[in-house]
C-alpha positions in Angstrom: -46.4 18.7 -1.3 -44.6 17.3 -4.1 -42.2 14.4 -3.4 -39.3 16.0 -4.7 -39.8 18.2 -2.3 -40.2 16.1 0.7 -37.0 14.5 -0.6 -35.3 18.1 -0.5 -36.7 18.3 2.7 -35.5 15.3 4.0 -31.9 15.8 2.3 -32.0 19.5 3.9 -32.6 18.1 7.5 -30.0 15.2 7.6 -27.3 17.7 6.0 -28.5 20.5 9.1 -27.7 18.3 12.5 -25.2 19.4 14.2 -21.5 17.8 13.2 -21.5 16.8 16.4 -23.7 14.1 16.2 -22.3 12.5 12.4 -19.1 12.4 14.0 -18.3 8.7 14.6 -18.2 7.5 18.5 -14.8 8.0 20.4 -15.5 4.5 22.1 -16.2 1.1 20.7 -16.1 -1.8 18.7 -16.3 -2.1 15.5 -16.0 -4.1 12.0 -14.9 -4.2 8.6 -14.0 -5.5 5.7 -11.1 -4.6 2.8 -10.9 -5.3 -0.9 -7.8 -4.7 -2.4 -4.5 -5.0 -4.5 -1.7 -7.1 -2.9 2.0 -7.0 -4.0 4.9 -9.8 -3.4 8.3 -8.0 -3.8 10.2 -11.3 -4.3 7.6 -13.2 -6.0 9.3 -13.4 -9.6 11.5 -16.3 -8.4 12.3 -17.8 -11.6 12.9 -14.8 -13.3 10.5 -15.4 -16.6 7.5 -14.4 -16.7 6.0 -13.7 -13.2 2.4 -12.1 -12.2 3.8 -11.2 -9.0 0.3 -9.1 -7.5 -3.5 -10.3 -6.8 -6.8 -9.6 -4.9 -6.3 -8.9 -1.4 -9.1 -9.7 0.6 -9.3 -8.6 4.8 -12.2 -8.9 7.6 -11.2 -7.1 10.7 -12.6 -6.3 13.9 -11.5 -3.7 16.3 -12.2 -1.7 19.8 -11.3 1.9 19.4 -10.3 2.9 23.2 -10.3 6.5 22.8 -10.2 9.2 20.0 -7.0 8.6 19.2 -5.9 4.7 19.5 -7.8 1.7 18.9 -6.8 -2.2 18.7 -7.3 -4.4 15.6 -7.5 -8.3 14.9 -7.8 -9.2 11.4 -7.6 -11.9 9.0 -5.8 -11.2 5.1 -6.0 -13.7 2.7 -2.6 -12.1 0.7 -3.4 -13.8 -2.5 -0.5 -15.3 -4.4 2.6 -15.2 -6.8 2.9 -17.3 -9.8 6.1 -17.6 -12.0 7.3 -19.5 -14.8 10.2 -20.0 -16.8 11.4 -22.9 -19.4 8.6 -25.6 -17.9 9.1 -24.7 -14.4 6.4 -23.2 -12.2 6.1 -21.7 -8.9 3.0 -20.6 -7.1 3.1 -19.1 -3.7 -0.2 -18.5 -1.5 0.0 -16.7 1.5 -3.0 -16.3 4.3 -2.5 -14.4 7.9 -3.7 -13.6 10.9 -3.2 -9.8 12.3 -3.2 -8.1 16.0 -2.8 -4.0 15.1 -2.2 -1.2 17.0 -4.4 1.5 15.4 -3.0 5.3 16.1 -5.2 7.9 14.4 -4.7 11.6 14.3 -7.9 13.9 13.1 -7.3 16.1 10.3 -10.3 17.9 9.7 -14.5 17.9 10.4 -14.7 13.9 9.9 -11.7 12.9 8.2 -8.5 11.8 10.3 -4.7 10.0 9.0 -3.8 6.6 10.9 -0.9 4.8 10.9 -0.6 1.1 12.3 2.0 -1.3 13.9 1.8 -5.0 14.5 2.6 -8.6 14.8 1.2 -11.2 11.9 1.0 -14.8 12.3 1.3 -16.0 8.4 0.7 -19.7 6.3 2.3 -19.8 3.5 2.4 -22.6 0.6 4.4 -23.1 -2.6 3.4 -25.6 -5.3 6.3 -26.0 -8.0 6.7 -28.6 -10.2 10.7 -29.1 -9.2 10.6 -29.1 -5.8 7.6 -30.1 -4.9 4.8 -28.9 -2.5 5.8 -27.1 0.9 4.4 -24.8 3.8 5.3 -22.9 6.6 4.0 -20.4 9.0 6.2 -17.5 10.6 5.5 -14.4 12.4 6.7 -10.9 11.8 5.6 -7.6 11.8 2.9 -5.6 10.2 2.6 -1.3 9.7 0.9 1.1 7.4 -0.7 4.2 6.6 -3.7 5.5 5.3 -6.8 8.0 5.9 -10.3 7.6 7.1 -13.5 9.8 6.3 -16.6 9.3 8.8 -19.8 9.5 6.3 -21.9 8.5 9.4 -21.5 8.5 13.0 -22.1 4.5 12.0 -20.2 4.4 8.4 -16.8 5.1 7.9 -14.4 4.3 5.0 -10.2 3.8 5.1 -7.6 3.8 2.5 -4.3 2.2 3.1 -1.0 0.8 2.1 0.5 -1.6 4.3 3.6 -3.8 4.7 3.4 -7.7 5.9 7.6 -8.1 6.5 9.2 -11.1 5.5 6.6 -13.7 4.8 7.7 -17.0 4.1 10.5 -19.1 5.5 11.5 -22.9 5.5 11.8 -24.0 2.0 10.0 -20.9 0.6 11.8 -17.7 0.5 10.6 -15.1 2.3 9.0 -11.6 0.5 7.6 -8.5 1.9 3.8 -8.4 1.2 2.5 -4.8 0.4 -1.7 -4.0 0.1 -2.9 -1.3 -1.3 -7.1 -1.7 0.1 -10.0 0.2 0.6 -11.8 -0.9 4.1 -15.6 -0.4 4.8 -16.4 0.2 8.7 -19.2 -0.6 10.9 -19.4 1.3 14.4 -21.2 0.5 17.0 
């Protein structure tokens, strides 16, 4: 036999088991990681010229308890915010800590809408050159939205937009944190 067809072969008998079996496990853990776009709505402090979005980068790790709800813990590095205007300069990082509340509803076969809800634990530091340097770390909460498709019973893949609220504090003014990200999932 030729080898493209053992390949069509092969192809036809992974596309024929029963959807039962790609369908990812109702129980477990499982683990990820996110590449993405963040956005700070009150980064352009200075009001000149501001680049106000960067790369959002998230590891997670999670136990789905049944079909419908799981629990997540994840760490976000946010990226940052950089202004300027007439010499002055003001760049804000931001890195946090995550515990979710996962809610997912199936839509069709292996592809399902989430939303999520929970509590951050953020750092935050500004480096300006009137001020000075500062940090501070505050808590506040987390949510989004998004959909899921199962390619495996193992491999899964998420988009979502989600909101870190008011993060910042102290000296630095606080901002709503949005991320728009694309997450790669591992189940076990």
């Amino acid at each position: 036999m030729k080898k493209s067809h053992l390949a069509m072969l092969a192809a036809a008998a992974l596309f024929s088991l029963p959807a039962e079996a790609q369908k990812a496990p109702e129980t477990g853990f499982y683990v990820g990681g996110a590449l993405g776009k963040s956005s700070f709505k009150d980064g352009c402090r200075l009001g000149g010229s501001c680049d106000d979005s960067d790369t959002a980068l998230r590891i997670f790790g999670g136990y789905q308890i049944n079909r419908y709800v799981a629990g997540e813990l994840g760490y976000v590095d946010l990226g940052r915010s950089k202004s300027t205007a007439g010499g002055l300069t003001d760049d804000v990082k931001a890195t946090a800590w995550e515990l979710s509340a996962v809610g997912s509803v199936p839509v069709v076969d292996r592809f399902s809408a989430f939303g999520r809800l929970g509590l951050y634990f953020a750092d935050v530091e500004e480096n300006t050159n009137f001020t000075g340097d500062s940090s501070h770390s505050n808590n506040d909460l987390t949510y989004g939205f998004g959909v899921r498709y199962d390619f495996t019973r193992n491999l899964a893949v998420r988009g979502e937009l989600q909101r870190y609220s008011n993060v910042g504090g102290g000296n630095i003014a606080k901002s709503d944190i949005d991320l728009l990200v694309i997450s790669v999932l591992w189940l076990f």
